[in-house]
C-alpha positions in Angstrom: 118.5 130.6 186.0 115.8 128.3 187.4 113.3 131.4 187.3 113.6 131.0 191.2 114.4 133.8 193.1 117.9 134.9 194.2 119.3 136.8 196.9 119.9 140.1 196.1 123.2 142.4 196.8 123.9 142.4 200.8 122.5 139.7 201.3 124.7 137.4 203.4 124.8 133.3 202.6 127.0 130.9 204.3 127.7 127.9 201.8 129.1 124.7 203.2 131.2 122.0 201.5 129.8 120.5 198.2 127.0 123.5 198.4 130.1 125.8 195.8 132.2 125.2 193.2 135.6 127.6 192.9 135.6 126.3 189.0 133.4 124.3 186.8 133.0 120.6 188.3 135.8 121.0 191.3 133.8 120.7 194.6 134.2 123.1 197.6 135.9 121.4 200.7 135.5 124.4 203.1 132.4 126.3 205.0 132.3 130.3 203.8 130.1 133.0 204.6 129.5 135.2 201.5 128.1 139.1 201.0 125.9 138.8 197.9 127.3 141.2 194.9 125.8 139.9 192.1 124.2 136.4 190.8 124.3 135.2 187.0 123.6 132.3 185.0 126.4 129.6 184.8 126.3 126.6 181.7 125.3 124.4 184.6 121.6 124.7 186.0 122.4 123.3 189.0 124.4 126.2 190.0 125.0 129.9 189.4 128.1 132.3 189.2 128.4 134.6 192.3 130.3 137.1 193.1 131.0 138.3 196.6 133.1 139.7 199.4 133.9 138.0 202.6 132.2 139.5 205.5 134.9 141.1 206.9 135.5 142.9 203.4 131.7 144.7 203.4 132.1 146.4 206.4 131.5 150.3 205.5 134.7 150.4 207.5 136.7 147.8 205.6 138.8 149.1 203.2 138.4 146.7 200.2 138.2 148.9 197.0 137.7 145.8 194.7 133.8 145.4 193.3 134.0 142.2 194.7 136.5 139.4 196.2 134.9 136.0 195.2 133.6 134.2 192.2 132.2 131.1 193.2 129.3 128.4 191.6 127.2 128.0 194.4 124.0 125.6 194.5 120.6 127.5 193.2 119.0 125.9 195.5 121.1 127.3 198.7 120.6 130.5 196.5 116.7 130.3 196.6 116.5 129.6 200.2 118.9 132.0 201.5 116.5 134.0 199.2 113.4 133.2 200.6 115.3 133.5 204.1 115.3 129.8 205.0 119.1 129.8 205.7 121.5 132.0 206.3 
């Protein structure tokens, strides 16, 4: 990635429209709030491949078995500030 840093797993990010991508060059329309599983590098700089649960779905007393719900591009830079705890 950018060598920026990224939120680690837990770590809850809301991404608004145009901030995620649910495929390569197709533009989010809709505001999400995200649990952090994991973050890796995508082809495109601008953004990396996250995967995630919803909120709801991290609960210790959610039953979602599944390592994780969403895989989404979101913006690196949303990334490094919800990192550096600049946004939620």
């Amino acid at each position: 990635m950018t060598g920026r840093p990224m939120p680690g797993p837990g770590t809850r990010v809301s991404v608004r429209p145009a901030e995620w991508q649910p495929s390569p060059g197709i533009e989010g329309q809709t505001y999400h709030d995200i649990v952090i599983v994991s973050v890796h590098e995508s082809h495109d700089p601008r953004f990396a491949w996250v995967y995630a649960h919803g909120p709801d779905c991290a609960w210790r007393s959610a039953d979602c078995t599944r390592p994780f719900c969403f895989e989404v591009l979101v913006n690196v830079d949303v990334l490094a500030a919800a990192a550096a705890g600049e946004r939620p």
